[in-house]
TORDO-547899 format. One record per residue (C-alpha): y negated, x negated, z negated; chain; residue number from 1; residue in three letters. Coordinates in steps of 0.02 Angstrom, whole numbers, plus 50000, padded with zeros to 5 digits. Last residue first. Layout:
# TORDO-547899
+-------+-------+-------+-------+------+------+
:     y :     x :     z : chain : resi : resn :
+-------+-------+-------+-------+------+------+
:     Y :     X :     Z :     A :  NUM :  ALA :
...
+-------+-------+-------+-------+------+------+
This chain:
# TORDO-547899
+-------+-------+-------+-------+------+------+
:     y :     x :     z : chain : resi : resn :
+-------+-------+-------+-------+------+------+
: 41598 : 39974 : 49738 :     A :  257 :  UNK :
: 41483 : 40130 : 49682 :     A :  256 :  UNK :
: 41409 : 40140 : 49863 :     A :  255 :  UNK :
: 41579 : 40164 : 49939 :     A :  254 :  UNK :
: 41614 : 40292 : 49802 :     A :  253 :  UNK :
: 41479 : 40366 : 49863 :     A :  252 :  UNK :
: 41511 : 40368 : 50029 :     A :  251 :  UNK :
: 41680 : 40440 : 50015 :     A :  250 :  UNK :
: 41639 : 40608 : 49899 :     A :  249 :  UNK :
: 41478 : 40652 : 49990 :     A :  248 :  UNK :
: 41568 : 40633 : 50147 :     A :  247 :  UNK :
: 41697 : 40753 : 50085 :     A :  246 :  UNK :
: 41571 : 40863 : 50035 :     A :  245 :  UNK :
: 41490 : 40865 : 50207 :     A :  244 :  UNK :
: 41677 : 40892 : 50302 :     A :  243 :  UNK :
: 41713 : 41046 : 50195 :     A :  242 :  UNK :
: 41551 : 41125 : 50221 :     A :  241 :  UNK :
: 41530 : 41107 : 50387 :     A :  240 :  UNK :
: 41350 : 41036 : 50467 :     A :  239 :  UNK :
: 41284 : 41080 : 50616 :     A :  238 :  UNK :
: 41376 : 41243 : 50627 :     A :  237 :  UNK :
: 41223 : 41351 : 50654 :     A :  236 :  UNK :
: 41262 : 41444 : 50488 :     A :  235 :  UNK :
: 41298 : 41275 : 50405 :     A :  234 :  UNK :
: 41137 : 41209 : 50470 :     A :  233 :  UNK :
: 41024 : 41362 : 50425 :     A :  232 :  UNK :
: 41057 : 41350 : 50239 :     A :  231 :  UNK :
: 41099 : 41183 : 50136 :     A :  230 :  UNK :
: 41055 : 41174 : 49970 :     A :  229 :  UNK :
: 41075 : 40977 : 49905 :     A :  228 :  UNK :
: 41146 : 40888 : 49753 :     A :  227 :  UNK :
: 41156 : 40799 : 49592 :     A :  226 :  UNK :
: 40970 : 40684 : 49648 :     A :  225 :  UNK :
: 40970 : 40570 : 49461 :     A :  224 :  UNK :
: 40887 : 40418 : 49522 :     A :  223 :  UNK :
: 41059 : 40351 : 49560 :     A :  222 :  UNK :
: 41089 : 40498 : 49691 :     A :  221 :  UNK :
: 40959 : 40444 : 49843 :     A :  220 :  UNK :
: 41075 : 40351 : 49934 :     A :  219 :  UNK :
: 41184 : 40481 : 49937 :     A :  218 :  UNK :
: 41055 : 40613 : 49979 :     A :  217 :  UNK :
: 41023 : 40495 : 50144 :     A :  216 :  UNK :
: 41198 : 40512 : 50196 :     A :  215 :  UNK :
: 41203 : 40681 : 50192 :     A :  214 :  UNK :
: 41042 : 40696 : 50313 :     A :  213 :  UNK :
: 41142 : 40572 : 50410 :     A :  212 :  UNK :
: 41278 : 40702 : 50417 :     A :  211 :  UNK :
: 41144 : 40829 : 50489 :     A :  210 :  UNK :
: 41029 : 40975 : 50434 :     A :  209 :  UNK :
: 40959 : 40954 : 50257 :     A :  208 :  UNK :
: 40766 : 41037 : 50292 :     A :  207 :  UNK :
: 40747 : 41134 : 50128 :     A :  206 :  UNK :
: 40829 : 41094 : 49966 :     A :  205 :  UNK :
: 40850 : 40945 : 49856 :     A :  204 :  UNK :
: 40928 : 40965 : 49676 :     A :  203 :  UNK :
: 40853 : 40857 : 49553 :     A :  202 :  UNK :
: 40962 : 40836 : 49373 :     A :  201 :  UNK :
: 40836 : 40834 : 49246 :     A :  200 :  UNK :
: 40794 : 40671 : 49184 :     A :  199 :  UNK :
: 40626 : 40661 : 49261 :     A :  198 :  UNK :
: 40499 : 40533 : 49350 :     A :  197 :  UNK :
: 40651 : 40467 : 49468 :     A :  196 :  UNK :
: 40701 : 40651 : 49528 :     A :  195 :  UNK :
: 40523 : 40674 : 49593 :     A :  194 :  UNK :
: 40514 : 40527 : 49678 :     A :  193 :  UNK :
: 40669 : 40544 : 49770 :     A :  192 :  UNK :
: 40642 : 40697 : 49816 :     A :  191 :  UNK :
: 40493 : 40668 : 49883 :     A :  190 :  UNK :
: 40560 : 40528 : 49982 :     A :  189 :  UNK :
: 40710 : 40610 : 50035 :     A :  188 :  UNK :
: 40601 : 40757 : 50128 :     A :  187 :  UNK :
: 40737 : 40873 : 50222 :     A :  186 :  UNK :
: 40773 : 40839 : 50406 :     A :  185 :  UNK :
: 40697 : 40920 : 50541 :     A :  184 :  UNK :
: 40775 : 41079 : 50554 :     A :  183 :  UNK :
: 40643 : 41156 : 50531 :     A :  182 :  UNK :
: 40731 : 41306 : 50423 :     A :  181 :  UNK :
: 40614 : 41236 : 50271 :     A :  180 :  UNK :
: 40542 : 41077 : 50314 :     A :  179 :  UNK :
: 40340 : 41129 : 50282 :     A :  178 :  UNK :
: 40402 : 41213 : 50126 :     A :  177 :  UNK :
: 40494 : 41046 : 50034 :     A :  176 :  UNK :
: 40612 : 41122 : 49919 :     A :  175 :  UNK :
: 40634 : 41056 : 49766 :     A :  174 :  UNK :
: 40795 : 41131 : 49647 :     A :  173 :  UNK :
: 40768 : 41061 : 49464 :     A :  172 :  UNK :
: 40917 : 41081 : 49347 :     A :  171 :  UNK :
: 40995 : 41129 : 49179 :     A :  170 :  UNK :
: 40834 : 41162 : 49093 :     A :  169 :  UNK :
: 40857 : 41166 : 48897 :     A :  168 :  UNK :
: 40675 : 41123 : 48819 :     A :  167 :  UNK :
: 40690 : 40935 : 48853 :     A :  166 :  UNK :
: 40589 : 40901 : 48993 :     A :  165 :  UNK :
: 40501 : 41029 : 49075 :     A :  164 :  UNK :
: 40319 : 40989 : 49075 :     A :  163 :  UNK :
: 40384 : 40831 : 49193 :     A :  162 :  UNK :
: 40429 : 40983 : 49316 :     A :  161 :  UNK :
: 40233 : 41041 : 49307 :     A :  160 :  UNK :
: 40165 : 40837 : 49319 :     A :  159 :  UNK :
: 40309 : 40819 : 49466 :     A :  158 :  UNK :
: 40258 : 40973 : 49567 :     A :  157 :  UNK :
: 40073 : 40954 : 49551 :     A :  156 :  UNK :
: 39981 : 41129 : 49520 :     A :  155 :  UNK :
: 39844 : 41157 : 49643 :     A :  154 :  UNK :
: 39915 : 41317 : 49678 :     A :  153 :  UNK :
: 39960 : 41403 : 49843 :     A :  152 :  UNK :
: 40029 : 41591 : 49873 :     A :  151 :  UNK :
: 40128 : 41657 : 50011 :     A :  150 :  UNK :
: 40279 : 41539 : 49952 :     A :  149 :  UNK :
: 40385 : 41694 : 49904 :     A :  148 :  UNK :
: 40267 : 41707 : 49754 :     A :  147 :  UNK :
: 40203 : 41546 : 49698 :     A :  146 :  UNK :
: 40183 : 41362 : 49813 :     A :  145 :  UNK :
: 40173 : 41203 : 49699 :     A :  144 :  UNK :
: 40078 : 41049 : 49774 :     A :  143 :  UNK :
: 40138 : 40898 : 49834 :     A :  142 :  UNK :
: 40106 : 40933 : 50009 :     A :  141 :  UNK :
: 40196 : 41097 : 50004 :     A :  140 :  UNK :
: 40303 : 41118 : 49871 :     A :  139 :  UNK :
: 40439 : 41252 : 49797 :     A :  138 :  UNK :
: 40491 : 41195 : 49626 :     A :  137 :  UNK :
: 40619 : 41295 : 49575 :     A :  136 :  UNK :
: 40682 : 41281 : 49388 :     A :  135 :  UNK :
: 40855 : 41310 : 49321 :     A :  134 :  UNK :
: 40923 : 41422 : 49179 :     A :  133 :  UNK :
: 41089 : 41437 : 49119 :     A :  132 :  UNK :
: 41131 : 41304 : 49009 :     A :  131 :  UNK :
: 41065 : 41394 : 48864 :     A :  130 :  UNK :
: 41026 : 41567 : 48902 :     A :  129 :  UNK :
: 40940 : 41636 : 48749 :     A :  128 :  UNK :
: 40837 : 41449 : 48699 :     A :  127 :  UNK :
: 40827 : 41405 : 48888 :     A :  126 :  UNK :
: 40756 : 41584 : 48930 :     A :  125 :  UNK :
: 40636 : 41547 : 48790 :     A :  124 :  UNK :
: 40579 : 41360 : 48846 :     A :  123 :  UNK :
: 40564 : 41435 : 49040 :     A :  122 :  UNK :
: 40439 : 41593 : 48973 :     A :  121 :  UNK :
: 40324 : 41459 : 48897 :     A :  120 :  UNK :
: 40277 : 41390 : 49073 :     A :  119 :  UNK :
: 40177 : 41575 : 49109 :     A :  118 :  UNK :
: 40110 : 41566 : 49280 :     A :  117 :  UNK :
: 40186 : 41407 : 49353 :     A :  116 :  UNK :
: 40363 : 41441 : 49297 :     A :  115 :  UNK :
: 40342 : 41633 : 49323 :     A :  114 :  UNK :
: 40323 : 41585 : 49532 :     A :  113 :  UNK :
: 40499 : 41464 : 49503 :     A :  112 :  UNK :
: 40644 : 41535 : 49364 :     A :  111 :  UNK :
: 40807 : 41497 : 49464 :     A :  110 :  UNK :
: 40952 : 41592 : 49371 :     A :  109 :  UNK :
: 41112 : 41511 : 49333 :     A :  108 :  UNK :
: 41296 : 41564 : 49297 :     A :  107 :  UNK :
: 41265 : 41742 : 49368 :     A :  106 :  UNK :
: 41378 : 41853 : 49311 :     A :  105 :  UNK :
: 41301 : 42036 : 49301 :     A :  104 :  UNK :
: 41268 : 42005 : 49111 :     A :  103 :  UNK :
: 41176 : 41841 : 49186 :     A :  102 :  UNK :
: 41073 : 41942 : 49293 :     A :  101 :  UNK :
: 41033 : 42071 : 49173 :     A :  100 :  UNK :
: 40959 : 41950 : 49062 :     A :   99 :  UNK :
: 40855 : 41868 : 49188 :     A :   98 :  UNK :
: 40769 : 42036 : 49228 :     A :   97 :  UNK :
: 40734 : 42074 : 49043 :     A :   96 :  UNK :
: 40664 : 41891 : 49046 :     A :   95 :  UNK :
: 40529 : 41922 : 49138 :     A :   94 :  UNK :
: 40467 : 41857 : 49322 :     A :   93 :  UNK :
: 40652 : 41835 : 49426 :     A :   92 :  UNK :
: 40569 : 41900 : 49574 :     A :   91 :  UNK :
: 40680 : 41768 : 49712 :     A :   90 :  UNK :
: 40803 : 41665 : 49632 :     A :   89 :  UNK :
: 41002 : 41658 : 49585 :     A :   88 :  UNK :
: 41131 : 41539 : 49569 :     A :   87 :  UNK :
: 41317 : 41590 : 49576 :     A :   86 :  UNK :
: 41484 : 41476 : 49513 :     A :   85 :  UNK :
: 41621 : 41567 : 49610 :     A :   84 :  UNK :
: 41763 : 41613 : 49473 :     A :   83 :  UNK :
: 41716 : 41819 : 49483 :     A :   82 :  UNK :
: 41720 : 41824 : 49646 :     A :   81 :  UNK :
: 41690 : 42010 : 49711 :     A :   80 :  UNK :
: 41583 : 42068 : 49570 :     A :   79 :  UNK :
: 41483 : 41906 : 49571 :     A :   78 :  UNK :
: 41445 : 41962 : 49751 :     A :   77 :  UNK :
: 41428 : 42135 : 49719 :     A :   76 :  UNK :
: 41297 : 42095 : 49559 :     A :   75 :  UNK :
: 41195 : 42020 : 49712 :     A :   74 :  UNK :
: 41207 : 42171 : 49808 :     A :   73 :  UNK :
: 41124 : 42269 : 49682 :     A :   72 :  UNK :
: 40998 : 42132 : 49643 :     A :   71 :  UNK :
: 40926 : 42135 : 49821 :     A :   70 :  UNK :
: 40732 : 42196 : 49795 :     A :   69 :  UNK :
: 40718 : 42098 : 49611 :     A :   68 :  UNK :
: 40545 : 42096 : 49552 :     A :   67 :  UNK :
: 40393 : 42010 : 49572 :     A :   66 :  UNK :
: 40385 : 42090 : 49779 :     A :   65 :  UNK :
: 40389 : 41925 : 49876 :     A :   64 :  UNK :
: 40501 : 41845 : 49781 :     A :   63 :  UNK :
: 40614 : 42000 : 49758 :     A :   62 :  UNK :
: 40607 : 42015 : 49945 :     A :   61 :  UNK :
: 40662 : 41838 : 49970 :     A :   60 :  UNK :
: 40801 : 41886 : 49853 :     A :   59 :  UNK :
: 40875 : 41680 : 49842 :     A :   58 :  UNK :
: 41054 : 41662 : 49829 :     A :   57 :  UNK :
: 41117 : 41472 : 49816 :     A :   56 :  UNK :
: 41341 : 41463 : 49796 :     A :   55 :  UNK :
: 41442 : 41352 : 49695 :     A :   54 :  UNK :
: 41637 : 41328 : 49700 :     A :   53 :  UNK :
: 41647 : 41304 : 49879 :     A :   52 :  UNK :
: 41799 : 41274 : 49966 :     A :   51 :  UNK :
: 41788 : 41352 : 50153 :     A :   50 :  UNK :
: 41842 : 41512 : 50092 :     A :   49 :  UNK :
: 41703 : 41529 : 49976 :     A :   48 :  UNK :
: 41601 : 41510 : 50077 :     A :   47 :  UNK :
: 41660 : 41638 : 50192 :     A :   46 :  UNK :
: 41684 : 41731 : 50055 :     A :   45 :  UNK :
: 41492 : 41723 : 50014 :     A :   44 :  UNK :
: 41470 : 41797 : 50200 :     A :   43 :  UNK :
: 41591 : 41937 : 50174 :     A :   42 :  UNK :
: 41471 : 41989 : 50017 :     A :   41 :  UNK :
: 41309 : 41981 : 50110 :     A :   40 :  UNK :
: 41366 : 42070 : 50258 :     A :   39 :  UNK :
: 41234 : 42088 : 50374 :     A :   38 :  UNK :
: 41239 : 41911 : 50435 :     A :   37 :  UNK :
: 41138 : 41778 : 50540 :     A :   36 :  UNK :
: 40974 : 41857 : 50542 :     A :   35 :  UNK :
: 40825 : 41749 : 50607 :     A :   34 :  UNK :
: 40662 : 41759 : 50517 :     A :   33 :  UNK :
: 40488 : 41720 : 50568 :     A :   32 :  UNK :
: 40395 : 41872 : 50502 :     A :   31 :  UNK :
: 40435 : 41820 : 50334 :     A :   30 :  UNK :
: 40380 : 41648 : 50337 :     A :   29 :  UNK :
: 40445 : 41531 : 50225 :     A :   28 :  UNK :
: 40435 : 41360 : 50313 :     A :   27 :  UNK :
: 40573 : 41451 : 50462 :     A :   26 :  UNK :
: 40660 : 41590 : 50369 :     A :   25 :  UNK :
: 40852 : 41618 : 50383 :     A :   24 :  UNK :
: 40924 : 41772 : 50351 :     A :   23 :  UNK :
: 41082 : 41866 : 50276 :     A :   22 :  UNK :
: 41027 : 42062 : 50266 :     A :   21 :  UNK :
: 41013 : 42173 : 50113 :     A :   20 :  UNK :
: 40822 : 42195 : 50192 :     A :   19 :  UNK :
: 40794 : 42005 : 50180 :     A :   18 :  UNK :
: 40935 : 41874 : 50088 :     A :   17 :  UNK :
: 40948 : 41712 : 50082 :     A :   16 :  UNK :
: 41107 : 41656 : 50061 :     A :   15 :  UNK :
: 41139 : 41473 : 50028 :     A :   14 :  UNK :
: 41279 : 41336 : 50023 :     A :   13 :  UNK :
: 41302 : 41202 : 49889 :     A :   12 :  UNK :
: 41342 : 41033 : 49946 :     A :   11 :  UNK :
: 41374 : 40945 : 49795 :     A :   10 :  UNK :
: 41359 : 40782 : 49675 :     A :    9 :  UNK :
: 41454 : 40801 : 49518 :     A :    8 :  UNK :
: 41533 : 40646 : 49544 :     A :    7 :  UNK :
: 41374 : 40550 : 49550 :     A :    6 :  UNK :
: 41308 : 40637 : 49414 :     A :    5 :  UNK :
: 41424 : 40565 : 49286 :     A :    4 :  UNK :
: 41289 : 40511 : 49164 :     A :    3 :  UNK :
: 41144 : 40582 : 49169 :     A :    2 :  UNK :
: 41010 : 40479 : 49283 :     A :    1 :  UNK :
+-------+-------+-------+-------+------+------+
């Protein structure tokens, strides 16, 4: 695990966005979506309000599409707070597309269906946007899922994020599909496995929805887990922001004594 990780662990909230609309998806699917805002850029201020410094946007219909569908609204939200650390995914498939995302003001952008298809494409963005480029790795049962997750390979998440390893990438977020918007709690042990075969930083996304769920991700964080994504239960008010990151903060220093 890099050093320091531990304190850089975070809570980082998402926006997924549909039709310039705030949604959640249950394991993905489009038709099974529930809307919780349609203002995109009031909704990052609420984040930001409640003392986030990092925020997840994923263009569902960009992911769905192979291009951006929401990038217009995105650029509004790095528009409207300039010092909020954004992450972007969702049709992010060339690098003229990544480009204009980080000359919008993205800090990171999430490289996950072009990942599979054409590997080389993550060593390049890394070499023109160093320290700027994550990897998603979107699994179900192990395997990696392409294009908005409507698409299976037989690609194994840990051999493709093992591929990875020192060409630049800043960070791994794994989502687990079948706990996506479940609220069932999010996969630790796959997590955990993949974060202990690689030195990339693992973020874990998909199913966090309690305090015990935070808990868990602390034990978790000495194989190299930095962080979670949490969607649905900050919107449903199952878990808030402020009182998640302070747990963070208190059980792992607990764990550290």
């Amino acid at each position: 695990m890099a050093a320091g990780l531990k304190n850089a662990m975070q809570i980082i909230p998402a926006i997924d966005l549909k039709d310039g609309q705030c949604v959640r998806l249950k394991q993905g699917r489009m038709d099974d979506d529930t809307v919780f805002s349609d203002d995109v850029v009031a909704t990052a201020g609420r984040w930001v309000d409640a003392g986030t410094s990092r925020l997840h946007i994923v263009d569902l219909d960009g992911a769905f599409a192979g291009e951006p569908r929401n990038g217009e609204i995105i650029r509004e939200v790095c528009k409207s707070y300039p010092d909020l650390q954004i992450q972007v995914g969702g049709g992010i498939r060339d690098e003229n597309i990544a480009a204009r995302y980080i000359d919008a003001g993205v800090q990171w952008i999430i490289i996950g269906t072009q990942a599979v298809r054409e590997p080389a494409i993550v060593e390049r963005l890394c070499k023109r946007h160093p320290g700027n480029v994550i990897v998603g790795l979107d699994a179900r049962d192990g395997k990696v899922a392409l294009s908005g997750w409507a698409e299976n390979s037989d690609q194994d998440a840990i051999e493709l994020a093992k591929s990875f390893e020192g060409v630049g990438v800043s960070g791994i977020v794994y989502t687990d599909i079948e706990r996506d918007g479940m609220m069932q709690g999010f996969n630790s042990e796959a997590t955990a496995a993949l974060a202990r075969e690689i030195d990339i930083p693992v973020y874990a996304s998909g199913g966090v929805n309690s305090y015990e769920d935070i808990d868990r991700l602390c034990q978790i964080a000495d194989v190299g887990v930095a962080g979670a994504i949490v969607g649905r239960a900050m919107y449903d008010g199952t878990i808030e922001l402020e009182a998640a990151q302070r747990q963070v903060e208190t059980t792992l220093a607990g764990l550290s004594n």
